[in-house]
C-alpha positions in Angstrom: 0.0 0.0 0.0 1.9 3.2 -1.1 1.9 5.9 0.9 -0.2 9.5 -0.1 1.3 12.4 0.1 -0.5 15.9 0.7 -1.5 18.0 -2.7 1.1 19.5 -4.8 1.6 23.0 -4.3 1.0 23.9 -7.9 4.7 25.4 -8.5 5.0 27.7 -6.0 1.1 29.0 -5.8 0.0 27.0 -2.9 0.9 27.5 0.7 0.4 24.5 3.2 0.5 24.6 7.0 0.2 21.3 9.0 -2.8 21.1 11.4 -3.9 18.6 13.3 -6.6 18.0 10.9 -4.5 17.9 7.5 -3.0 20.9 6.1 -4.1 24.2 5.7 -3.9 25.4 2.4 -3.2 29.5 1.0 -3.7 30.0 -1.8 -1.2 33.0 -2.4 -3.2 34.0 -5.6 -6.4 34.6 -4.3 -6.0 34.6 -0.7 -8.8 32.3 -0.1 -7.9 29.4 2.1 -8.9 25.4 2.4 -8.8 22.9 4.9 -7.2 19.7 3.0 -7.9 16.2 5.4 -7.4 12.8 4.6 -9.8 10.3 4.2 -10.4 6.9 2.7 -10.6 7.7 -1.1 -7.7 10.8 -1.2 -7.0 14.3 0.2 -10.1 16.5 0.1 -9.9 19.8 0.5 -12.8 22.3 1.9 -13.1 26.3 1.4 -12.8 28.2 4.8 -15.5 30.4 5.2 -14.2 34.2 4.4 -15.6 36.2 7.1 -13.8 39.3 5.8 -15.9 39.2 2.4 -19.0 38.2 4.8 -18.4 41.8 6.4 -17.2 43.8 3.1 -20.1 43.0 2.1 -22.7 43.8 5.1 -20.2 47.0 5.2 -21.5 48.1 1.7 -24.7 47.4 1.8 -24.7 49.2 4.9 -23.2 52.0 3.4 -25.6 52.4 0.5 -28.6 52.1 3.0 -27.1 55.1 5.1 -26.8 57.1 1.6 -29.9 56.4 0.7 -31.6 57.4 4.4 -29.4 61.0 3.8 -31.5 61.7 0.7 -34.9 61.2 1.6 -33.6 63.3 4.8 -32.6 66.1 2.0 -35.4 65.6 0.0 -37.7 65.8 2.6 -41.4 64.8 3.0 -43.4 64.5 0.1 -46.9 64.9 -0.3 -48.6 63.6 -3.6 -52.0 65.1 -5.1 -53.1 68.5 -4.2 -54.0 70.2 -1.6 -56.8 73.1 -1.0 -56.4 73.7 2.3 -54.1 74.0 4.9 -53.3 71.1 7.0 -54.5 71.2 10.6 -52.2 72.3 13.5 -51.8 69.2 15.8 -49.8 68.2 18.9 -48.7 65.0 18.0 -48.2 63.8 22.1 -52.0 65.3 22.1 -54.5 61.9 22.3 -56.9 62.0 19.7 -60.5 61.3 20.3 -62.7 58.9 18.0 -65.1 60.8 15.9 -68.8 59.7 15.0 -69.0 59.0 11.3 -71.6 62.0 10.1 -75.1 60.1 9.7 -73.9 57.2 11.3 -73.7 55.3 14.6 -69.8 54.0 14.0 -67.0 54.9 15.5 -63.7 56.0 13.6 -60.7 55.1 15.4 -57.3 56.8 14.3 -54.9 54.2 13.1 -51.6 54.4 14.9 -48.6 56.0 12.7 -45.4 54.5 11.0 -43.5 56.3 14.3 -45.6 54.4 16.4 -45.2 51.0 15.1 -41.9 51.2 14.5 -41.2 52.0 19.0 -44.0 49.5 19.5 -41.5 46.8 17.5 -38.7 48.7 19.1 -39.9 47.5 22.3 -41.2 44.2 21.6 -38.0 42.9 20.5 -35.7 44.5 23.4 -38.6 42.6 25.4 -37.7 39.8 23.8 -33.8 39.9 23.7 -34.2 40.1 27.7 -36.6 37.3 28.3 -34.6 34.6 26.1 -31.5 36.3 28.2 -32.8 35.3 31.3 -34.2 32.1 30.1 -30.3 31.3 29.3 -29.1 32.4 32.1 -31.6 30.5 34.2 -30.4 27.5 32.1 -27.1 28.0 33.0 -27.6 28.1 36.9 -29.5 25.1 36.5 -27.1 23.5 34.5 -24.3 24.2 36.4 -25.7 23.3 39.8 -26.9 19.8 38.6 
């Protein structure tokens, strides 16, 4: 049974490090790096993940988001359709009361705003965050006293 040897390092273009696993392979073209084990057919070797490209790319998509966000801050609100009439004076802290539809018994109730859905999710998921918290660190006192 003749031995195997780890890959060939393609004149000069592949860097390998020995790790316990197999070797860890560079490749000093493209930077991107494998993980090359044994097992029983042959060497195989695996892609590590590239957490820098993972970021590089959150980075710039976060990046155009914020750009985008600056100019519908410069451009402003915009109101489509036209407008007769001035718009009401209104505190917006100030509770609105529900009206009486004109010739009928209902009741109109003021739906709440974008602002106002967006703290109510605001605060739903910081509720959340702390409950599963706790429930972990619960977990971990029980854990660790049994």
């Amino acid at each position: 049974m003749a031995a195997q040897s780890a890959p060939d390092s393609d004149n000069g273009r592949y860097s390998m490090t020995p790790i316990p696993e197999g070797v860890l392979r560079l490749d000093t073209r493209t930077g991107t790096m494998s993980t090359c084990t044994r097992n029983g057919a042959g060497w195989a070797c695996y892609a590590v993940p590239d957490e820098r490209a993972a970021f590089d790319a959150e980075i710039g998509r976060l990046q155009a988001e914020v750009e985008k966000l600056k100019e519908q801050l410069v451009a402003g609100p915009t109101v489509s359709g036209k407008i007769d009439e001035a718009l009401p004076k209104s505190d917006p802290l100030k509770k609105t009361e529900p009206k009486m539809a004109e010739g009928e018994r209902k009741i109109e109730i003021p739906l709440p705003s974008e602002q106002d859905m967006d703290r109510v999710m605001s605060f739903l998921e910081k509720a959340w965050r702390r409950l599963i918290d706790m429930a972990n660190r619960v977990q971990k006192d029980v854990s660790g006293k049994i």
